[in-house]
C-alpha positions as CSV (number, residue, x, y, z in Angstrom):
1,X,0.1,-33.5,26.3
2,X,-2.0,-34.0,23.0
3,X,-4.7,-35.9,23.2
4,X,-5.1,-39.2,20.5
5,X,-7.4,-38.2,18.4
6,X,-5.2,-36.0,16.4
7,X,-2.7,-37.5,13.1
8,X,0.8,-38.0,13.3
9,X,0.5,-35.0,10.9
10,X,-1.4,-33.0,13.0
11,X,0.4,-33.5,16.2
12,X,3.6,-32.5,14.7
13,X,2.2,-28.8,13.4
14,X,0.4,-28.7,17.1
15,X,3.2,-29.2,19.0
16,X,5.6,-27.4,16.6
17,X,3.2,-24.5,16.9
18,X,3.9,-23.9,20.9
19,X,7.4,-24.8,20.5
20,X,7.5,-21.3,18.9
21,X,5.7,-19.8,21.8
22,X,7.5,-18.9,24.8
23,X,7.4,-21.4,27.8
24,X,5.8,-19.2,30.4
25,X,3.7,-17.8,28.4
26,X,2.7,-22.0,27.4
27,X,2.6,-22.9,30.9
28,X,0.2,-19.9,31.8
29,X,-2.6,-21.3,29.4
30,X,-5.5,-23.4,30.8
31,X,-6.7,-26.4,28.9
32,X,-9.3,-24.7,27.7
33,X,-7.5,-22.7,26.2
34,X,-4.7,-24.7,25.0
35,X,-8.0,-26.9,23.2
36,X,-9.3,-23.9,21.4
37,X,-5.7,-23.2,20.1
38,X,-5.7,-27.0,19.2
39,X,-8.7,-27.0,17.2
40,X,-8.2,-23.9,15.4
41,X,-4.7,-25.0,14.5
42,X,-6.3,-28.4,12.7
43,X,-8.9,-26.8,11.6
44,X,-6.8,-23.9,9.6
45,X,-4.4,-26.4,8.4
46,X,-4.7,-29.5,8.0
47,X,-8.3,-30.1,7.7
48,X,-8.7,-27.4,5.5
49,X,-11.2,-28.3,2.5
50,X,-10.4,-27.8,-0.8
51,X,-11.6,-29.8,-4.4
52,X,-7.9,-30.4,-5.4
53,X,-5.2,-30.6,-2.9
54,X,-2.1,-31.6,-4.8
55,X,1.7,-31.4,-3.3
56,X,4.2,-33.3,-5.0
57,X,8.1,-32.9,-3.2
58,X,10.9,-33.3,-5.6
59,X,14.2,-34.3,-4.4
60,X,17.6,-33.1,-6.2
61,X,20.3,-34.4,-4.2
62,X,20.5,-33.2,-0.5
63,X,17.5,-30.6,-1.3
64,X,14.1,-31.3,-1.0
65,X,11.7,-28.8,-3.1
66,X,7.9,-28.9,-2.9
67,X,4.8,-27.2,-5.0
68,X,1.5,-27.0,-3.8
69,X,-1.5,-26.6,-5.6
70,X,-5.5,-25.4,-4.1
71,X,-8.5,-25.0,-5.5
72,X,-11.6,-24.9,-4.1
73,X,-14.3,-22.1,-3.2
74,X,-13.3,-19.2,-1.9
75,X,-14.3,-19.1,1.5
76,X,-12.5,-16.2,2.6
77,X,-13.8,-12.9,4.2
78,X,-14.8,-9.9,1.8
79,X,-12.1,-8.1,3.6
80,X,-9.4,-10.3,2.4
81,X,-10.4,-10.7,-0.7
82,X,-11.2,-6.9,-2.1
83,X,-8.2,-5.6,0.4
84,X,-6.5,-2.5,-1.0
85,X,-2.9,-4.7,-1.7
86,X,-4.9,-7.2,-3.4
87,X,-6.4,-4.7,-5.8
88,X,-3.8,-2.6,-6.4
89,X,-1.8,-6.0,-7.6
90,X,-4.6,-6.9,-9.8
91,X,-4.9,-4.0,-11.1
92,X,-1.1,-3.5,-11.9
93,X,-1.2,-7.0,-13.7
94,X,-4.1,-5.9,-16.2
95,X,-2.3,-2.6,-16.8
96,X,1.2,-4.4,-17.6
97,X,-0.7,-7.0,-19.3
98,X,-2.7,-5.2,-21.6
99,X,0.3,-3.1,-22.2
100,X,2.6,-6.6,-23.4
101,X,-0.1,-7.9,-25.5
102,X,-0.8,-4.3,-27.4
103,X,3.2,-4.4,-27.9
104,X,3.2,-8.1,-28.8
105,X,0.9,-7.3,-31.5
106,X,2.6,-4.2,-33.1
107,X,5.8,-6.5,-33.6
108,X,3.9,-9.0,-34.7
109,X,2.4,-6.6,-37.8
110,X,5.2,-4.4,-38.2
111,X,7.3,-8.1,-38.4
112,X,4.5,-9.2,-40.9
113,X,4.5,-6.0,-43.2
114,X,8.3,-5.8,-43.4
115,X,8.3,-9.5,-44.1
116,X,5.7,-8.9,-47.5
117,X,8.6,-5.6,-48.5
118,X,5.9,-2.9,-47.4
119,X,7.3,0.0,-46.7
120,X,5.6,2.7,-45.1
121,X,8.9,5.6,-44.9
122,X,11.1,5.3,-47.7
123,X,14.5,4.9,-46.4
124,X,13.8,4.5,-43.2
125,X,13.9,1.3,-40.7
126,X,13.9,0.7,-37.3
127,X,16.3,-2.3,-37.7
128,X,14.1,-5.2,-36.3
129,X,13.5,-7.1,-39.2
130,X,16.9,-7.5,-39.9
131,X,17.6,-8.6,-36.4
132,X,15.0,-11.1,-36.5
133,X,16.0,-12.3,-40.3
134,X,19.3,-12.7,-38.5
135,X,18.6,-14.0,-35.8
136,X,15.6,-16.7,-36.2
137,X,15.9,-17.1,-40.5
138,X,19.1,-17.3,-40.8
């Protein structure tokens, strides 16, 4: 059984833990071991230190949604944190990024010059002013 010097808190994700594990393979750990597992549990869980630890539930009828929100140093391994996945994410984020603000910023002048009657092509228009005078100036 648990010892008492765990929560109520930390009890429940303990013994929820080796629920999930099969009962032989349960019954076939020593003390010891089952300690260790204990302690790493709490430690990589519950105990876990951060500077802000918020997380708020909101209910909405019969559902119950939460949010959680960590900050703190980042204590993880250099493997974890520079791992190929992670990288390639970041990487696809500045690309698409970089790629919405440059396109943000041609709509915004072309939107500006058509706005002051500049006209680059005579007789020519790619329609978007019109949509947005339709749209938004109406």
């Amino acid at each position: 059984m648990l010892p008492n010097n765990y929560s109520d808190q930390e009890q429940a994700i303990i013994t929820r833990f080796f629920k999930s594990i099969p009962s032989d393979i349960c019954a076939s750990l020593t003390n010891d071991q089952r300690q260790a597992i204990e302690t790493a549990i709490v430690t990589n869980t519950v105990r876990s230190e951060h500077s802000v630890d918020i997380r708020p539930t909101i209910g909405f009828g019969k559902w119950r949604y939460y949010a959680v929100l960590l900050a703190g140093r980042d204590r993880r391994s250099e493997k974890r944190k520079n791992g190929s996945l992670s990288l390639l994410c970041k990487s696809l984020g500045i690309i698409f990024g970089v790629i919405l603000l440059f396109m943000s910023a041609v709509l915004t002048m072309y939107l500006i010059k058509s706005a002051l009657g500049i006209d680059i092509f005579k007789h020519f228009s790619f329609g978007v002013w019109d949509a947005f005078r339709n749209t938004f100036i109406k």
